[in-house]
C-alpha positions as CSV (number, residue, x, y, z in Angstrom):
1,X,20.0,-30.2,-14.7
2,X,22.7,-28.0,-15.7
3,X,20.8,-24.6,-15.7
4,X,19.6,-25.5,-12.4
5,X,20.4,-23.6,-9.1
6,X,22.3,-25.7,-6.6
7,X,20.9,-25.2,-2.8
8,X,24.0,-25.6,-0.2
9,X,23.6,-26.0,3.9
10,X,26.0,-26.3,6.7
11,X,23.5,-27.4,9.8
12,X,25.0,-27.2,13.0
13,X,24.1,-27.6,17.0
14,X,23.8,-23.9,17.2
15,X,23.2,-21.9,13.7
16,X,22.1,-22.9,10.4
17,X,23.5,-21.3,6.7
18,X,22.4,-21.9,3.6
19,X,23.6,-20.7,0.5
20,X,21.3,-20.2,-3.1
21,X,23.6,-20.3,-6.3
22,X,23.7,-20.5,-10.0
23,X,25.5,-23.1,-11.7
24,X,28.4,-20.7,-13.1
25,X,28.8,-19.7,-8.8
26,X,26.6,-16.4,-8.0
27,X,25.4,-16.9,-5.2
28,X,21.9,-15.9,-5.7
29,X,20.5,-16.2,-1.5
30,X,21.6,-16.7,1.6
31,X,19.6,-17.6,4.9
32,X,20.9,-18.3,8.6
33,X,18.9,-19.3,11.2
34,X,19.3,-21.3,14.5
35,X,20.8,-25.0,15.6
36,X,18.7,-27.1,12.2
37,X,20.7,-30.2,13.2
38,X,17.6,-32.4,14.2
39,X,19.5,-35.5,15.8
40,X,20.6,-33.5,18.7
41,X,17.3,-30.5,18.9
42,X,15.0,-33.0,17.8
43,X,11.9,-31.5,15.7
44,X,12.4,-27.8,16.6
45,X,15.3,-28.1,14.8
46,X,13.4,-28.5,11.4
47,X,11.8,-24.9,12.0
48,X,15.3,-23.6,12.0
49,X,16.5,-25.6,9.1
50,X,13.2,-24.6,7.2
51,X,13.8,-20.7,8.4
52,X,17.3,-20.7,6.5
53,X,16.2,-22.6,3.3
54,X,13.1,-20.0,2.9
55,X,15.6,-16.7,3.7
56,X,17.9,-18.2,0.6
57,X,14.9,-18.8,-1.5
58,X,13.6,-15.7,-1.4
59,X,12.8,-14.2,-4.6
60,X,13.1,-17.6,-6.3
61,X,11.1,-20.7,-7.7
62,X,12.0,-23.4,-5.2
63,X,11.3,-25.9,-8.4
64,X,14.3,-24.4,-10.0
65,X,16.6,-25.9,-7.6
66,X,18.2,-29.1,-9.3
67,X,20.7,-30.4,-6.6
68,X,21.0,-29.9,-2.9
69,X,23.6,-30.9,-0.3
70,X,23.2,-30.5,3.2
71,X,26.4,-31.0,5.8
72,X,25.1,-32.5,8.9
73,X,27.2,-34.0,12.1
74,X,25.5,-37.5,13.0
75,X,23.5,-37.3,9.5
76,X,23.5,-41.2,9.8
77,X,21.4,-40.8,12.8
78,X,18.9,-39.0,11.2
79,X,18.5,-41.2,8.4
80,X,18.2,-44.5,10.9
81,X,15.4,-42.6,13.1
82,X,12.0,-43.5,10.9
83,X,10.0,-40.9,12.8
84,X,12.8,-38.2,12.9
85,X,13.3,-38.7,8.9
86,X,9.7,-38.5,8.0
87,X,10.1,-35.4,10.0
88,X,12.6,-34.2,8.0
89,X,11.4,-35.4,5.0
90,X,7.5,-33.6,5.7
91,X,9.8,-30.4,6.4
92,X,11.9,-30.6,3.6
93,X,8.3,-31.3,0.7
94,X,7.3,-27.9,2.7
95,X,9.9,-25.8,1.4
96,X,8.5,-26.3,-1.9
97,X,11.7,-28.1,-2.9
98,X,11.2,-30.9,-5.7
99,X,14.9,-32.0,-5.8
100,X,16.1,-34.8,-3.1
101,X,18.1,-33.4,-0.6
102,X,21.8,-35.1,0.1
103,X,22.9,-35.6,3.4
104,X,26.7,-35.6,4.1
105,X,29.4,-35.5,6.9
106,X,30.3,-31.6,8.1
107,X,34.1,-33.1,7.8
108,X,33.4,-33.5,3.8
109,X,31.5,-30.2,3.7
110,X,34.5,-28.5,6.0
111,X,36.9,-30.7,3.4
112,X,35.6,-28.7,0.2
113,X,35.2,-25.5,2.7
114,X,39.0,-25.2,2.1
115,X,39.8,-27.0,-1.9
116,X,38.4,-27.9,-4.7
117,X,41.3,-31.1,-4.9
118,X,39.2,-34.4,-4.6
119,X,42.2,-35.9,-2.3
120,X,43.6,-34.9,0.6
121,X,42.7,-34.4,4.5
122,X,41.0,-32.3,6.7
123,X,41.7,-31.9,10.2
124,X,38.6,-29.9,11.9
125,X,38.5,-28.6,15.5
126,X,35.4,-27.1,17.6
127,X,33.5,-28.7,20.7
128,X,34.6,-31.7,19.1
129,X,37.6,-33.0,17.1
130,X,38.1,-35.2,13.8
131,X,40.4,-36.1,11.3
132,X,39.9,-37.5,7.7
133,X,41.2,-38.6,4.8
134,X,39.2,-38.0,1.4
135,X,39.2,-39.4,-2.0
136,X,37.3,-38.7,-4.6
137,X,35.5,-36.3,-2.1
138,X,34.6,-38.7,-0.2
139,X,35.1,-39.9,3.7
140,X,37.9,-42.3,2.9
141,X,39.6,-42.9,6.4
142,X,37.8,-41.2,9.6
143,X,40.1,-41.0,13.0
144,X,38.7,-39.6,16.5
145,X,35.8,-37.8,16.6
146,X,34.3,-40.4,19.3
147,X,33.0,-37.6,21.8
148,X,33.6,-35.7,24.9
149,X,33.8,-39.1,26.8
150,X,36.0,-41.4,25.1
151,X,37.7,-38.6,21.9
152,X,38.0,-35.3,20.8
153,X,41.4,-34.8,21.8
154,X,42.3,-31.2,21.6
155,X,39.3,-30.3,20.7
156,X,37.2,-27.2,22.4
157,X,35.9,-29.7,25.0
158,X,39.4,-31.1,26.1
159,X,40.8,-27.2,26.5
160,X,38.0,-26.1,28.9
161,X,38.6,-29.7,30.5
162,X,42.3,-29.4,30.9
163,X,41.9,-25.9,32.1
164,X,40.5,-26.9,35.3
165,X,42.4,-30.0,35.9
166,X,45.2,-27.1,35.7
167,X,42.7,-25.3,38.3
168,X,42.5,-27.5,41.0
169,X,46.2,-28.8,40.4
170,X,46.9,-24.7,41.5
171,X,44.5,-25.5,44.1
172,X,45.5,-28.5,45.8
173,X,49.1,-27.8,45.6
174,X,48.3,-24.4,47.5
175,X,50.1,-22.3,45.0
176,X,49.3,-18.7,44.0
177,X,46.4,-19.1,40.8
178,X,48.2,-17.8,37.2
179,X,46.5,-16.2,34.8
180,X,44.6,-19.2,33.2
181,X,43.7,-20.7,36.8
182,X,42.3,-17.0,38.0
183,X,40.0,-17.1,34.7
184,X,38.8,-20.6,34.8
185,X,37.4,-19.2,38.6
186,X,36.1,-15.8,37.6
187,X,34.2,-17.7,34.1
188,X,32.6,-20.8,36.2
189,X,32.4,-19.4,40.1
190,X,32.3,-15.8,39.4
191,X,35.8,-14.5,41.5
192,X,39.0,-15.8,41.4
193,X,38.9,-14.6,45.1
194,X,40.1,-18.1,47.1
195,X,38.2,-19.5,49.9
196,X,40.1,-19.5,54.0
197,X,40.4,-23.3,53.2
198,X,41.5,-23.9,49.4
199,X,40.0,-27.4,49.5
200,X,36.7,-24.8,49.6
201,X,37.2,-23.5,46.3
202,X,37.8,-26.3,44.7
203,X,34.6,-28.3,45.5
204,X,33.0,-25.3,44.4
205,X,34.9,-25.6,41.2
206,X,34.0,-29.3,40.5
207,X,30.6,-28.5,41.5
208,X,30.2,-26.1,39.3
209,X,31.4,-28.3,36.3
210,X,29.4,-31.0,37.7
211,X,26.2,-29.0,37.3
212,X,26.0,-28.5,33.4
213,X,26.5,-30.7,30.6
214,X,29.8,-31.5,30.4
215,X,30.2,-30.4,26.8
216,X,29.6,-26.8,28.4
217,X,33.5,-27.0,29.2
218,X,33.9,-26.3,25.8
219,X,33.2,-22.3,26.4
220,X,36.2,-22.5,28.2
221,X,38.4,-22.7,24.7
222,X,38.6,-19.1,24.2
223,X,40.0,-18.1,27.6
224,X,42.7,-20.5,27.3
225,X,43.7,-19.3,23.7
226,X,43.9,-15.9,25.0
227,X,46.2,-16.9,28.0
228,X,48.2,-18.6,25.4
229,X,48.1,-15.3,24.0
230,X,49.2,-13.7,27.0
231,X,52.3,-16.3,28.1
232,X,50.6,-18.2,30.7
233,X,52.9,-21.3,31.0
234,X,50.0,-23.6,31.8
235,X,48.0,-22.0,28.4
236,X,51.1,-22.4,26.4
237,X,51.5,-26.0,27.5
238,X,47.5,-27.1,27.3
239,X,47.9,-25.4,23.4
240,X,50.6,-27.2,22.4
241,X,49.6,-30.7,23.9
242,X,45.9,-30.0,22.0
243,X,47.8,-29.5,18.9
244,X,50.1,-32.5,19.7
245,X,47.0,-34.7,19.7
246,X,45.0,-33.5,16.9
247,X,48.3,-34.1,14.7
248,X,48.6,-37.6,16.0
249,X,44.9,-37.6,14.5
250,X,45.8,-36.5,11.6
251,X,48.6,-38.7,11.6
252,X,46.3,-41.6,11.8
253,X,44.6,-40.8,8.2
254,X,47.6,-39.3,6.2
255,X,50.3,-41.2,5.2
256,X,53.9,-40.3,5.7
257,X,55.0,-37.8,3.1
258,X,51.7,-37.6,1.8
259,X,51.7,-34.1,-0.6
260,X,48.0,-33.8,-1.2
261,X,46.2,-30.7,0.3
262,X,45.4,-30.4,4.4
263,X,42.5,-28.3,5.1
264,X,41.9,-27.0,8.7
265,X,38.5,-26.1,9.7
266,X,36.4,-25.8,12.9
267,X,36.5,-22.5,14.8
268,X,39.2,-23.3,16.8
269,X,41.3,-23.7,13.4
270,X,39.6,-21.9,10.5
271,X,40.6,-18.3,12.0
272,X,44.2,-17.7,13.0
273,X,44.1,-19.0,16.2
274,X,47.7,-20.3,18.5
275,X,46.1,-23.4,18.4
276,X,45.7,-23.6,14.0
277,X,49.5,-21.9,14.7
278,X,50.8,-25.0,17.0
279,X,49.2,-27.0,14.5
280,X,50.5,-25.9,11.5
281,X,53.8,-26.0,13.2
282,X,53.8,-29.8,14.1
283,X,52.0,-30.4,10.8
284,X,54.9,-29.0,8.9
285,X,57.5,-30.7,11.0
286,X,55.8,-34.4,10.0
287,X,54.9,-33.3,6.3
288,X,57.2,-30.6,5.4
289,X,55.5,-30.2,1.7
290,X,52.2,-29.4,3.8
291,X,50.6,-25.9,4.4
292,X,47.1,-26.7,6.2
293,X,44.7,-24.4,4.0
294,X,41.7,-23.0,6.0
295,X,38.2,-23.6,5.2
296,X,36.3,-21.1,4.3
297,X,32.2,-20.7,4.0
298,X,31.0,-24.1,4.5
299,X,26.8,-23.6,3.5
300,X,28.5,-22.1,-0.1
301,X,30.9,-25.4,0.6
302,X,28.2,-27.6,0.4
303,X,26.5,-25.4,-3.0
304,X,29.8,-26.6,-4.4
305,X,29.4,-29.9,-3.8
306,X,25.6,-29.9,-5.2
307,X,27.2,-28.5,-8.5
308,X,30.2,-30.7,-8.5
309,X,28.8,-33.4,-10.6
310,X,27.8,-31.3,-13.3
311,X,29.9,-28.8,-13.5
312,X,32.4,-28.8,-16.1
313,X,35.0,-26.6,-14.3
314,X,35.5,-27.7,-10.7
315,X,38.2,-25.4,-10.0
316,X,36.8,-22.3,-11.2
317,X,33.5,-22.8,-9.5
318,X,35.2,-23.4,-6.0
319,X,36.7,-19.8,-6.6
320,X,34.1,-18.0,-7.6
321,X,31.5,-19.5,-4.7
322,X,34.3,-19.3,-1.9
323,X,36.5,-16.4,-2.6
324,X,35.3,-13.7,-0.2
């Protein structure tokens, strides 16, 4: 097993990665295709899945792969769902794959995205939101991360949601739109041009988010970072409450004066975003030993992982499959 190559995949709602290495950390393939994640696209997911598995493959024995860890959201779904996981399972024996493939949370895989450390937390940010402890890289303590309906506070989802609550406030107080309000119009109605009677624009508004899944507000996340950007009061306010929440997440899986390692990962905190700024700045007023870490690749992430129980030198492997 320890001249084996390790097979790595981060499978998510809309792209799949997967990353071919050796066990000494070349990575050897990579492959990216569409949304694999089969509890929420169902069986044409496994034709993306299998797409990205094949691109990383190429040019290699698929019997020479010893280990394989995929990170999956609602992975426990999957394996609950008989007909989904012989599915998955008829998908996988395709590849050509003999090794059995190891299905783990996307928090873990985001987790070991940013350290090699086996404790510490990760906070993660995106449609949705979650915080984690981990020990021994493992899913210690999980907080939040319940959904658009009843979670994900200051996640992509609450942003696009709390940008039009700040909307229709504008609206039915009759005041003059600001920046964020006049984009939330233009992105779901097409104008930020008001209607004779305001109450008019507004039911157009709710209709509008009415109409598509509400997850959909999530695409809102990006106008309201860069009116954060831009000094919009109501931006700067909705940014620093999102942060506010996911550190009470966090807050809820690290203990006070904790010193281990706090990784930040989703795309609304990997990059260097106001929100991963806010973040960091109400992280480090609670744990002022802490600097949240990014996460980087997540599909060479989850390669890691796959070689972890092997490998003699953690450390060095994490650096020579992540470093850029």
């Amino acid at each position: 097993m320890p001249d084996k190559l390790v097979l790595g995949l981060d499978i998510g709602g809309t792209s799949t990665r997967a990353v071919l290495a050796s066990p000494a950390g070349h990575r050897l393939g990579t492959g990216r295709a569409g949304g694999g994640n089969p509890t929420t696209h169902g069986d044409a997911a496994l034709t993306e899945l299998t797409a990205a598995i094949r691109a990383a493959l190429t040019g290699h024995d698929p019997a020479d792969v010893g280990a394989a860890v995929l990170g999956m959201a609602g992975y426990p779904k999957l394996l609950a769902d008989a007909v989904l996981r012989d599915a998955f399972e008829a998908a996988w024996a395709g590849t050509g794959l003999r090794c059995e493939p190891h299905l783990v949370s996307d928090v873990l895989v985001a987790y070991a995205a940013g350290t090699p450390d086996p404790d510490g937390t990760v906070v993660v940010a995106g449609t949705g939101a979650i915080a984690a402890r981990v020990r021994g890289h493992r899913l210690d303590h999980v907080a939040d991360g319940h959904g658009w309906l009843l979670g994900d506070l200051g996640s992509g989802y609450w942003l696009g949601r709390e940008a039009v609550r700040a909307a229709l406030r504008d609206l039915d107080q009759e005041r003059p739109p600001g920046t964020l309000a006049a984009g939330v119009l233009i992105e779901l109605l097409g104008t930020a041009e008001l209607a004779p009677r305001r109450r008019d624009t507004a039911a157009a508004l709710v209709q509008a988010v009415v109409k598509a899944p509400p997850i959909a507000l999530a695409r809102l996340a990006p106008l309201v970072l860069s009116c954060y950007d831009a000094a919009d009061p109501a931006a700067v306010d909705l940014v620093r409450r999102g942060a506010a929440h996911l550190a009470e997440t966090v807050a809820m899986v690290r203990a006070p004066g904790e010193t281990t390692v706090l990784v930040r990962g989703g795309g609304l905190l990997t990059n260097d975003t106001p929100l991963a700024a806010e973040l960091t700045a109400a992280i480090t007023a609670s744990w002022p030993d802490t600097t949240p870490h990014p996460a980087g690749d997540a599909a060479a992430a989850a390669a890691w992982l796959a070689a972890l129980p092997t490998t003699p030198d953690p450390a060095t492997l994490h650096t020579h499959l992540l470093t850029p």
